[in-house]
N, CA, C and O of each residue as an XYZ file, in Angstrom:
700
protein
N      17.917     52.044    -24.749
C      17.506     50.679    -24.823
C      15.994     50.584    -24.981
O      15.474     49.691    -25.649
N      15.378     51.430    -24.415
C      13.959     51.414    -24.397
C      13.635     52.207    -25.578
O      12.495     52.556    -25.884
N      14.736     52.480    -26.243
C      13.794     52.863    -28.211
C      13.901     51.996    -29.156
O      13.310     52.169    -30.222
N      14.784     50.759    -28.889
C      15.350     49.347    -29.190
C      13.917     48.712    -29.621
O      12.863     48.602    -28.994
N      14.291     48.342    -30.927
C      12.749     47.400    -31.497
C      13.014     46.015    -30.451
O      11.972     45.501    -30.043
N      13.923     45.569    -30.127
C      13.736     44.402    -29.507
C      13.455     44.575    -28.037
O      13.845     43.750    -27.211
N      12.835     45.559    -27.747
C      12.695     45.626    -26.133
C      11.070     45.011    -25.774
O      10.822     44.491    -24.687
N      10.267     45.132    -26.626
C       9.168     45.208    -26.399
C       8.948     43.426    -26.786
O       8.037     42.879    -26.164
N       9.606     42.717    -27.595
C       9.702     42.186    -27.896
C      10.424     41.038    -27.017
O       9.891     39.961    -26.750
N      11.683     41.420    -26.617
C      12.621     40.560    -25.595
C      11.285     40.007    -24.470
O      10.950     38.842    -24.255
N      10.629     41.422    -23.808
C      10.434     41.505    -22.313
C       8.817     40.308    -22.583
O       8.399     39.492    -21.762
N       8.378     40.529    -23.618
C       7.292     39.431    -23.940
C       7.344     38.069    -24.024
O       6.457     37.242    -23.814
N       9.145     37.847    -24.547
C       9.465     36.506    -24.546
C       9.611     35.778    -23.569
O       9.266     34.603    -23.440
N      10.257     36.625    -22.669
C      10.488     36.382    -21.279
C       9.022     36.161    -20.613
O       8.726     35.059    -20.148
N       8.511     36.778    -20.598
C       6.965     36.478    -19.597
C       6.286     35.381    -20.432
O       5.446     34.744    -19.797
N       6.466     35.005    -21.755
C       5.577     34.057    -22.465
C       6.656     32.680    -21.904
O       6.058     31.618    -21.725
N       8.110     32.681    -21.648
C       8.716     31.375    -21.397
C       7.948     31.762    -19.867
O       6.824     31.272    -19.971
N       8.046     32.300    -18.759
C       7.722     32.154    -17.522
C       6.432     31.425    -17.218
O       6.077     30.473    -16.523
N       5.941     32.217    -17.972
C       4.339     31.375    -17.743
C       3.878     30.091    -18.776
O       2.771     29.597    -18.993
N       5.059     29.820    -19.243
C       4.856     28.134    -19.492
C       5.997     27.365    -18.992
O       6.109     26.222    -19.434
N       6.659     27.687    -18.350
C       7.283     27.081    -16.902
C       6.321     26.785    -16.066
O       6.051     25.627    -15.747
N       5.462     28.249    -15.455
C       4.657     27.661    -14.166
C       3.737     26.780    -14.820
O       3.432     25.794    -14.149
N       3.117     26.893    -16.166
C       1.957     25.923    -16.574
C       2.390     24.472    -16.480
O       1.805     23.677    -15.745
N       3.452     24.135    -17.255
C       4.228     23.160    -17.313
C       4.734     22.503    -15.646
O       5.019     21.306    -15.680
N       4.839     23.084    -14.461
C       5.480     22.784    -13.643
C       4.659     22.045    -12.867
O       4.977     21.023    -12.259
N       3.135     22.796    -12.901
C       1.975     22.510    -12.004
C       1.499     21.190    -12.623
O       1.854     20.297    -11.853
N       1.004     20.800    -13.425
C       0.827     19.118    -13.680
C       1.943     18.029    -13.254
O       1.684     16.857    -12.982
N       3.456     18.719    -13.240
C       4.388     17.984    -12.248
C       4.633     17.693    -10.742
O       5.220     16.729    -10.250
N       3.926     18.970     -9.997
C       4.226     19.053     -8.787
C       2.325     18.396     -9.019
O       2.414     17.438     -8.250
N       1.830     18.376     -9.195
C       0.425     17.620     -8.916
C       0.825     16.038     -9.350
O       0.283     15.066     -8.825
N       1.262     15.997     -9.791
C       1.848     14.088    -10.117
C       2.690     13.503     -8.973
O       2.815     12.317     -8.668
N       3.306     14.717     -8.337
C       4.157     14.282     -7.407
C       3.602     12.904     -6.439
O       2.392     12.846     -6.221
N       4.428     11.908     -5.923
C       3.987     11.061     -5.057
C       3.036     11.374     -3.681
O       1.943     10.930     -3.327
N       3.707     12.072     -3.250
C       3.134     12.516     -1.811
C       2.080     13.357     -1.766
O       1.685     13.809     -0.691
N       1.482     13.675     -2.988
C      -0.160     13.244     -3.324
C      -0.916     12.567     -3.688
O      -2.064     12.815     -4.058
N      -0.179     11.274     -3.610
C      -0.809      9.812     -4.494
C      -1.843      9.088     -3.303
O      -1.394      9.061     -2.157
N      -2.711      8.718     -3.461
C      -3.613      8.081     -2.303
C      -2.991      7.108     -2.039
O      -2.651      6.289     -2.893
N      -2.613      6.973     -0.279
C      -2.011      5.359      0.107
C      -2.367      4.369     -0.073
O      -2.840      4.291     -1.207
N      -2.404      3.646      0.360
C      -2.939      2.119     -0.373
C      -3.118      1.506      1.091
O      -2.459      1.159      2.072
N      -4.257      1.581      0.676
C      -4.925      1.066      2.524
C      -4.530     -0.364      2.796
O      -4.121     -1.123      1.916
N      -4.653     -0.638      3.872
C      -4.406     -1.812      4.971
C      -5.235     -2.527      5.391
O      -6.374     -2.062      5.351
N      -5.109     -3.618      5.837
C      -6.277     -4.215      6.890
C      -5.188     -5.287      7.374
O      -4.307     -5.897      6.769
N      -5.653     -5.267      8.863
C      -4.927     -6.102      9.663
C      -5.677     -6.929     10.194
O      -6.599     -6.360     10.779
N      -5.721     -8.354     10.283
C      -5.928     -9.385     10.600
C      -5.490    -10.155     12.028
O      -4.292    -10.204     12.308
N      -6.260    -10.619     12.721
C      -5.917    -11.309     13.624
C      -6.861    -11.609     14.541
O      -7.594    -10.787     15.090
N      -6.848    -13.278     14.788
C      -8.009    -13.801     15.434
C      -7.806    -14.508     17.112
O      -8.527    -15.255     17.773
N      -6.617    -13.933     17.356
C      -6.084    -14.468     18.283
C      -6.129    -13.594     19.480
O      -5.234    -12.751     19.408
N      -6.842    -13.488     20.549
C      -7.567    -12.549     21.117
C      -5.963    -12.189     22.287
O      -5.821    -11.287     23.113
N      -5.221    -13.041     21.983
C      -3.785    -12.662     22.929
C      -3.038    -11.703     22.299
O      -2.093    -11.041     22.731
N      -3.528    -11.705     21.314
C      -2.765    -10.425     19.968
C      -3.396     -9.209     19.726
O      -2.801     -8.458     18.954
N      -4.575     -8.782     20.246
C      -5.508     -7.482     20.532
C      -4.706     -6.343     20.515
O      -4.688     -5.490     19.628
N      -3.688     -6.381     22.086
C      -2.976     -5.156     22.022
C      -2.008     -4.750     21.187
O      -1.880     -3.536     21.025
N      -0.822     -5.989     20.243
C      -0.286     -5.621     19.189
C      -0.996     -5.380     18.031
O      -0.608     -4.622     17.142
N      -2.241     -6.136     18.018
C      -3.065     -5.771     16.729
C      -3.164     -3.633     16.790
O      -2.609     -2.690     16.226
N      -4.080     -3.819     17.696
C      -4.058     -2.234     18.197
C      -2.874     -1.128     17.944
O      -3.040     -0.092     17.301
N      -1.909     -1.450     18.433
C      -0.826     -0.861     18.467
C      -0.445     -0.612     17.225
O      -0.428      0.576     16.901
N      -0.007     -1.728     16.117
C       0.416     -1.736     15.020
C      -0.655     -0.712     14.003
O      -0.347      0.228     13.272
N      -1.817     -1.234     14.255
C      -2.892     -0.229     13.562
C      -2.945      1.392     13.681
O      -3.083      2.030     12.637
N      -2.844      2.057     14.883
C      -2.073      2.712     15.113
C      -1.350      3.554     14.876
O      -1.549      4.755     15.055
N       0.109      2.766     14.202
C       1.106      3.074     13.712
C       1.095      3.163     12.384
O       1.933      3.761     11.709
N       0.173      2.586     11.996
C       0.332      2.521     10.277
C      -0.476      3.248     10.027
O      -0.152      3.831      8.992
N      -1.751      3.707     10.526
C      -2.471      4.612     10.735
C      -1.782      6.451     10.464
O      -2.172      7.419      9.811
N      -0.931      6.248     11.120
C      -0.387      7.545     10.562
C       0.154      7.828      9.214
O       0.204      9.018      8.903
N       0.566      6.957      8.364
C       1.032      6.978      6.803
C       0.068      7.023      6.352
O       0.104      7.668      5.304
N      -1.307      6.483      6.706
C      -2.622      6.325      5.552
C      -3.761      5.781      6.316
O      -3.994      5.966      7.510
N      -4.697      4.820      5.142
C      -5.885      4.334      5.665
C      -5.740      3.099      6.246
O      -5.142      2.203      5.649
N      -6.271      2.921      7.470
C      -6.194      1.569      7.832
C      -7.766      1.065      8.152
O      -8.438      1.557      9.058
N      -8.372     -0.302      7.000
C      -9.359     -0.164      7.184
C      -9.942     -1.711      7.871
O      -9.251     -2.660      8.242
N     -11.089     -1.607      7.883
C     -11.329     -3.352      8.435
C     -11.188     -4.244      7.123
O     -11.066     -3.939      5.937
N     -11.251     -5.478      7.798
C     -11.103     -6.332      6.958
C     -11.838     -6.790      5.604
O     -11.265     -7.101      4.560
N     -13.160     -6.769      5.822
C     -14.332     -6.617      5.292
C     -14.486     -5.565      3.908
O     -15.004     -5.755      2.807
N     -13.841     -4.467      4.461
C     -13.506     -2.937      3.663
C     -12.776     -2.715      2.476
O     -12.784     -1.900      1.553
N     -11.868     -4.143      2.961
C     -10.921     -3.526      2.034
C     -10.639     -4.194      0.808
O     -10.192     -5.340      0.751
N     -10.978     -3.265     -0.458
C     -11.179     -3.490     -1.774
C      -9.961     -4.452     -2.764
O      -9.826     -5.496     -3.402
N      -9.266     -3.231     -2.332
C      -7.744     -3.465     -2.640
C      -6.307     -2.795     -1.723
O      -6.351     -1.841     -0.946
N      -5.357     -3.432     -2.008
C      -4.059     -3.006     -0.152
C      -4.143     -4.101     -0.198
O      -4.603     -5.026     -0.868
N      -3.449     -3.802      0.905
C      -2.510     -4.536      1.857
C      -2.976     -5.053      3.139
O      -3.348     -4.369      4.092
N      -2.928     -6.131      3.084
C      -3.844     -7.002      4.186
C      -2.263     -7.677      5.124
O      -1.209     -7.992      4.573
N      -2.510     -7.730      6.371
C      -1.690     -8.087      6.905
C      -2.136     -8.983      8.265
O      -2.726     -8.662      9.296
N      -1.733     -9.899      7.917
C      -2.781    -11.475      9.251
C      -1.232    -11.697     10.393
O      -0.109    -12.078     10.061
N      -1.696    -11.327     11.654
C      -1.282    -11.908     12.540
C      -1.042    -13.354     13.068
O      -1.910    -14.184     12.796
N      -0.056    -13.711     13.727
C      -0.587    -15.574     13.825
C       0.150    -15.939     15.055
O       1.366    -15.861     14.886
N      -0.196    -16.299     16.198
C       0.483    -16.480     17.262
C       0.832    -18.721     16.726
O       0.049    -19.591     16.349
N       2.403    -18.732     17.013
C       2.650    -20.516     16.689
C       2.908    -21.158     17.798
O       4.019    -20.720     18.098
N       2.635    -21.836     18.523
C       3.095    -22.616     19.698
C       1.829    -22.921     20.629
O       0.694    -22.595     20.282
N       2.095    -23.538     21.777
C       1.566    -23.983     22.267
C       1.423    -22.496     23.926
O       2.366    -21.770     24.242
N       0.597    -22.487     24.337
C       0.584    -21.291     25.735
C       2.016    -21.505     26.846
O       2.302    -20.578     27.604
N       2.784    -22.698     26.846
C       3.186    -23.316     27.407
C       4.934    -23.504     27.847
O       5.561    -23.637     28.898
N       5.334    -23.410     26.058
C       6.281    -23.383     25.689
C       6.447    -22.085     25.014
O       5.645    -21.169     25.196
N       7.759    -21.958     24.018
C       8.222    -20.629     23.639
C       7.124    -20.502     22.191
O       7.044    -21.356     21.308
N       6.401    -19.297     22.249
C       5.795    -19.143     20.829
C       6.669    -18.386     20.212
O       7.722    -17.935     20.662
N       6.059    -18.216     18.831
C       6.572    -17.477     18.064
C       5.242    -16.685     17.075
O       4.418    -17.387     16.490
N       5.196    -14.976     17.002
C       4.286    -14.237     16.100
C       4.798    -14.101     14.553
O       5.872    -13.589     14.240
N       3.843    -14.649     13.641
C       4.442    -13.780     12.522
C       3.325    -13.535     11.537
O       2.299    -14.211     11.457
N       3.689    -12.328     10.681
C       2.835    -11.625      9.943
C       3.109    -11.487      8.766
O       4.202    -11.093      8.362
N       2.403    -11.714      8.245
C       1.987    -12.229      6.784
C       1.559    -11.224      5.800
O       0.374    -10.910      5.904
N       2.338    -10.545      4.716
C       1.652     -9.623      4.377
C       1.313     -9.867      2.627
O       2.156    -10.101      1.761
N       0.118     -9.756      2.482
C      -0.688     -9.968      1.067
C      -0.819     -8.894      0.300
O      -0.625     -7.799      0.828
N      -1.016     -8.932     -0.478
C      -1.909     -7.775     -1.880
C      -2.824     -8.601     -2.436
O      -2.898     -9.718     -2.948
N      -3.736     -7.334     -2.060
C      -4.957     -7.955     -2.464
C      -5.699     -6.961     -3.655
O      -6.496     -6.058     -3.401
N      -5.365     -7.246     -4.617
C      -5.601     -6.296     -6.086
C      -7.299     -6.716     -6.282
O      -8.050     -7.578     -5.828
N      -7.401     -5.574     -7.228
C      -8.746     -4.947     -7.260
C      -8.948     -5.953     -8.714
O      -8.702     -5.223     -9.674
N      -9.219     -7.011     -9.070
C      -9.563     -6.852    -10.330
C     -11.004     -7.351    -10.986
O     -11.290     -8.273    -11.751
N     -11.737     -6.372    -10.366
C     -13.172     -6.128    -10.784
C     -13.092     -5.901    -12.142
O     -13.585     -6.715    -12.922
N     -12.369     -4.602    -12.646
C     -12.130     -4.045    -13.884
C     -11.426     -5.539    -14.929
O     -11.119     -5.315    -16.100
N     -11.318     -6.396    -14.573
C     -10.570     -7.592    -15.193
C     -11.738     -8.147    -15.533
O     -12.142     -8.393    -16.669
N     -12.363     -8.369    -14.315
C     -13.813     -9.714    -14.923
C     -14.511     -9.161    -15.623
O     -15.138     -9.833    -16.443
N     -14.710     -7.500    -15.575
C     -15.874     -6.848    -15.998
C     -15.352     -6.886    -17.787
O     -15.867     -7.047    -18.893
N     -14.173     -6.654    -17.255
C     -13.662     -6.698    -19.192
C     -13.487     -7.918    -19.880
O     -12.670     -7.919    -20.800
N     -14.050     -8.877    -19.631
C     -13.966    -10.449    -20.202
C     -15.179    -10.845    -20.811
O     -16.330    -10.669    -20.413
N     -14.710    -11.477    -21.964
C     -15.481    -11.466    -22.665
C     -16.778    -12.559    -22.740
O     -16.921    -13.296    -23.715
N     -17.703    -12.565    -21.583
C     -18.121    -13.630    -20.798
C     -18.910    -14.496    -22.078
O     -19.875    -13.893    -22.546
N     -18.624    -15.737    -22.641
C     -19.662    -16.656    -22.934
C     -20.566    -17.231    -22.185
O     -20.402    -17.291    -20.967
N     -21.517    -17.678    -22.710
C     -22.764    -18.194    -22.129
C     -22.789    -18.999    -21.007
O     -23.339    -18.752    -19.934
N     -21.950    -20.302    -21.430
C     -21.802    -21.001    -20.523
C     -20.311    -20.801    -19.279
O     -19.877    -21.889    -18.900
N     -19.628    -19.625    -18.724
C     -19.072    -19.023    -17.848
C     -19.899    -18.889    -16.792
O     -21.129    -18.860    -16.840
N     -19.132    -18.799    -15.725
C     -20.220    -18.607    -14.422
C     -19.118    -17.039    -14.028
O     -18.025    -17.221    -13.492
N     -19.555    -15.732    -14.346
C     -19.475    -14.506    -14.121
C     -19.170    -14.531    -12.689
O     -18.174    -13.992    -12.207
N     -20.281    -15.334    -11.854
C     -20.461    -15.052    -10.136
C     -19.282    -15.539     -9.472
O     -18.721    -14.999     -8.519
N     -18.886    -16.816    -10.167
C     -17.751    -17.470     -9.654
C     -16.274    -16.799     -9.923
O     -15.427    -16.581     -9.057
N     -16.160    -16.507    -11.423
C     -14.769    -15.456    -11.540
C     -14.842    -14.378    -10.439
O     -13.930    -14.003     -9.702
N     -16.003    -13.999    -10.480
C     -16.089    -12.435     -9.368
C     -15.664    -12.937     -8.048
O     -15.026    -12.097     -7.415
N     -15.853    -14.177     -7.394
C     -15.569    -14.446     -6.054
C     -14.159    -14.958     -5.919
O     -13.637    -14.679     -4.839
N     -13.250    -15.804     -6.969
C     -12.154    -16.395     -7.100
C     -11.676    -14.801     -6.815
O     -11.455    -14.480     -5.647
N     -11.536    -13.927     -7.759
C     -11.079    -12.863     -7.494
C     -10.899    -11.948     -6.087
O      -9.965    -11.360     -5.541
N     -12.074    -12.127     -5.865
C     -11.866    -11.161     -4.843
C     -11.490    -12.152     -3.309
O     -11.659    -11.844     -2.130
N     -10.983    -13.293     -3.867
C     -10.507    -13.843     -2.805
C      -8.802    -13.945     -2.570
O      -8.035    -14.178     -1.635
N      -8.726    -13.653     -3.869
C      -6.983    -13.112     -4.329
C      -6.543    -12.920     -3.841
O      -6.986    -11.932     -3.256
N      -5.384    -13.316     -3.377
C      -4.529    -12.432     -2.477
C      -3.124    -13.189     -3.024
O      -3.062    -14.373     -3.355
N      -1.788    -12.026     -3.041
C      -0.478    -11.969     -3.831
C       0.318    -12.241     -2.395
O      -0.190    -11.616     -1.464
N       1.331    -12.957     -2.085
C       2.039    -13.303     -0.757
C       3.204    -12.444     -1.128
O       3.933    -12.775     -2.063
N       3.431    -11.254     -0.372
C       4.466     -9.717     -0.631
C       5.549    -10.681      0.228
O       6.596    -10.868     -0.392
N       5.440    -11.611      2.140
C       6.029    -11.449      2.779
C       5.466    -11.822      4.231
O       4.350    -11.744      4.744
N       6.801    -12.290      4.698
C       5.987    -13.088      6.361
C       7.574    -12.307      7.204
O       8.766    -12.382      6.907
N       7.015    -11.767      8.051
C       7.914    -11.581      9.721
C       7.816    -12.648     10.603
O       6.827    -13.377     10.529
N       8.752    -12.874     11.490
C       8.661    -13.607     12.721
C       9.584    -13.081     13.687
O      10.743    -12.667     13.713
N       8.478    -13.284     14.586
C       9.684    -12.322     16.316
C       9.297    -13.339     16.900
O       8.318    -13.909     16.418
N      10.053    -14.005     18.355
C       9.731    -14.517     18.942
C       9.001    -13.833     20.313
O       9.473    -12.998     21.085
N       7.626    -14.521     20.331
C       6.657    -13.694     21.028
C       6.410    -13.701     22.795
O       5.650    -14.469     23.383
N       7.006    -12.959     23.237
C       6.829    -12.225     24.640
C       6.337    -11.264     24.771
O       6.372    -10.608     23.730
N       5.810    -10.742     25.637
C       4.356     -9.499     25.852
C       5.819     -8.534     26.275
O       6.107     -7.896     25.262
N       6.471     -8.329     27.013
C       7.527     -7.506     27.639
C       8.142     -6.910     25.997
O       8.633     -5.783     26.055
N       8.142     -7.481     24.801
C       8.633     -7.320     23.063
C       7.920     -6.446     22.402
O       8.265     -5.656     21.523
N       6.247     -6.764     23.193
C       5.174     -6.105     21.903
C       5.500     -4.646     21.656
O       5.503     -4.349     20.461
N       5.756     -3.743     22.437
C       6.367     -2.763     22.054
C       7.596     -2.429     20.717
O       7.660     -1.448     19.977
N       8.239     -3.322     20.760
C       9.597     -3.608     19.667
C       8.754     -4.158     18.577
O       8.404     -3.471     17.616
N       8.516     -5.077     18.694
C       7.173     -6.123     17.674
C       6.179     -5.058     17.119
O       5.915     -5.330     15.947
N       5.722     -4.261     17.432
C       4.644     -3.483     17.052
C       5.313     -2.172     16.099
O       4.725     -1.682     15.135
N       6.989     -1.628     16.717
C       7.587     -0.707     15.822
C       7.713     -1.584     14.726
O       6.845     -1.576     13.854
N       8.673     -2.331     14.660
C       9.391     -3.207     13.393
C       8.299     -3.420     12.528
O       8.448     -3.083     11.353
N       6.666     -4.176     13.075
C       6.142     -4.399     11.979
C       4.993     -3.048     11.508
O       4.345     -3.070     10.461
N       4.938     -1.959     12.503
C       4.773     -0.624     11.359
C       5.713     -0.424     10.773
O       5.387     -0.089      9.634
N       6.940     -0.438     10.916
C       7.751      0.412     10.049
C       7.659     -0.535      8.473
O       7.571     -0.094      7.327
N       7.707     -1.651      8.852
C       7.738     -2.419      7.411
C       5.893     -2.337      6.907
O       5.571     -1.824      5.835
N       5.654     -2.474      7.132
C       3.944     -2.140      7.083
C       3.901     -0.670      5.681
O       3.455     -0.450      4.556
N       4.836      0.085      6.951
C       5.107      1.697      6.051
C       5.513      1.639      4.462
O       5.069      2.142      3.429
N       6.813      0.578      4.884
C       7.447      0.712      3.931
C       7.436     -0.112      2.980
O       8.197      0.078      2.031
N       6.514     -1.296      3.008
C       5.692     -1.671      1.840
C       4.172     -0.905      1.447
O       3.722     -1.345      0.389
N       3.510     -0.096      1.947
C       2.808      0.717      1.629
C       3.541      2.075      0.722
O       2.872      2.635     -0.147
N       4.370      2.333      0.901
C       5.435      3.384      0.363
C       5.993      3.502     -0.996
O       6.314      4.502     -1.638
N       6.048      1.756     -1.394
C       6.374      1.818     -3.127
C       5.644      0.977     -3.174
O       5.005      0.329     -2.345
N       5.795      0.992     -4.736
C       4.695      0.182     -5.752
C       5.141     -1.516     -5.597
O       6.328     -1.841     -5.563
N       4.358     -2.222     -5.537
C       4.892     -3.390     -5.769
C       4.384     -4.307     -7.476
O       3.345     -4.628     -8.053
N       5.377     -4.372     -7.621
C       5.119     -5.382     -8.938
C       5.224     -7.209     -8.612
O       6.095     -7.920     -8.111
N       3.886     -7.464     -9.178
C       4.578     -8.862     -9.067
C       5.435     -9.611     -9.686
O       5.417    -10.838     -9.587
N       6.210     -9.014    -10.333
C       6.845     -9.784    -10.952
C       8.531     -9.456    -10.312
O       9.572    -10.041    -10.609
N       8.332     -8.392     -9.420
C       9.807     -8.079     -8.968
C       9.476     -8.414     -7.210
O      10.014     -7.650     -6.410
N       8.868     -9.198     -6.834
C       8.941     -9.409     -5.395
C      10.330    -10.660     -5.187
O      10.380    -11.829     -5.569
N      11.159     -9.979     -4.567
C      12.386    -10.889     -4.119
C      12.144    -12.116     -3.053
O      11.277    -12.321     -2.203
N      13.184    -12.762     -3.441
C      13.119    -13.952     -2.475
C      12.691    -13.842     -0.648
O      12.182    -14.802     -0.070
N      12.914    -12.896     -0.139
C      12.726    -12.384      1.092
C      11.658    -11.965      0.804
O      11.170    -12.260      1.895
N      10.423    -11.300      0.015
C       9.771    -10.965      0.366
C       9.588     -9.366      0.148
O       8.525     -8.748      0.194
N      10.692     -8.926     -0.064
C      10.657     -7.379     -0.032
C      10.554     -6.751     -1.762
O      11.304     -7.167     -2.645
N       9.741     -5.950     -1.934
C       9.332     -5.467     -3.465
C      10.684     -4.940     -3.975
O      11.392     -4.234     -3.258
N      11.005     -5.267     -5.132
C      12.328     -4.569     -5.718
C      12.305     -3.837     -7.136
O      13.326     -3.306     -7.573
């Protein structure tokens, strides 16, 4: 076999397909998701009775990715706390979750005439925000524990896929 004109020949073909498998494979496993940068957060809340779920939840989402201040954050997922009721009677918490898209690259690419105010598109923009979705638990401190899983886990799991606006469902959840 080894005086065979096709030996020298076979065993080359073989190592020339192998090593454009691995070439070919490595721009796939580098595309893969779970090297894609998360899509940071900011959590909201001005309600100083909501500190420790604010905390907590941050936290939690904290472990999937970036969770940044409010101020920070460019583009993500912004998520506002809101305590409803009165101290007195039964409240109720719910959280509100936005996208807040980057589109600097939008104004910058427009084709500004003279009389446009540039400063003003730039601020409409970056005041943007896309409504993904609202939670509501009814709010007892003895809950925040439960309240604080449920809204990381959904936190997660709208950080987790892409959202399009044009496929956000009636509930709220990206499809």
């Amino acid at each position: 076999m080894r005086n065979s004109p096709f030996y020298g020949s076979h065993f080359k073909r073989h190592i020339l397909t192998l090593l454009a498998l691995i070439a070919v494979s490595q721009p796939v496993y580098a595309a893969q998701p779970a090297r894609v940068t998360r899509t940071p957060v900011a959590l909201v809340s001005v309600d100083p009775d909501l500190a420790p779920l604010h905390s907590c939840i941050a936290e939690n989402v904290a472990v999937s990715g970036p969770v940044v201040s409010f101020e920070r954050l460019a583009e993500g997922l912004e998520f506002r706390l809101a305590l409803l009721g009165s101290a007195g009677a039964s409240q109720a918490i719910t959280i509100t979750a936005l996208l807040k898209p980057n589109l600097s690259a939008l104004t910058e690419s427009q084709d500004q005439d003279p009389e446009a105010q540039p400063a003003a598109t730039t601020r409409f923009y970056g005041l943007l925000r896309v409504h993904v979705g609202t939670r509501a638990w009814t709010w007892r401190r003895e809950l925040a524990s439960e309240i604080c899983r449920e809204a990381a886990m959904w936190a997660n799991r709208l950080r987790g896929k892409p959202i399009l606006f044009d496929r956000i469902g009636a509930d709220g959840e990206p499809r």
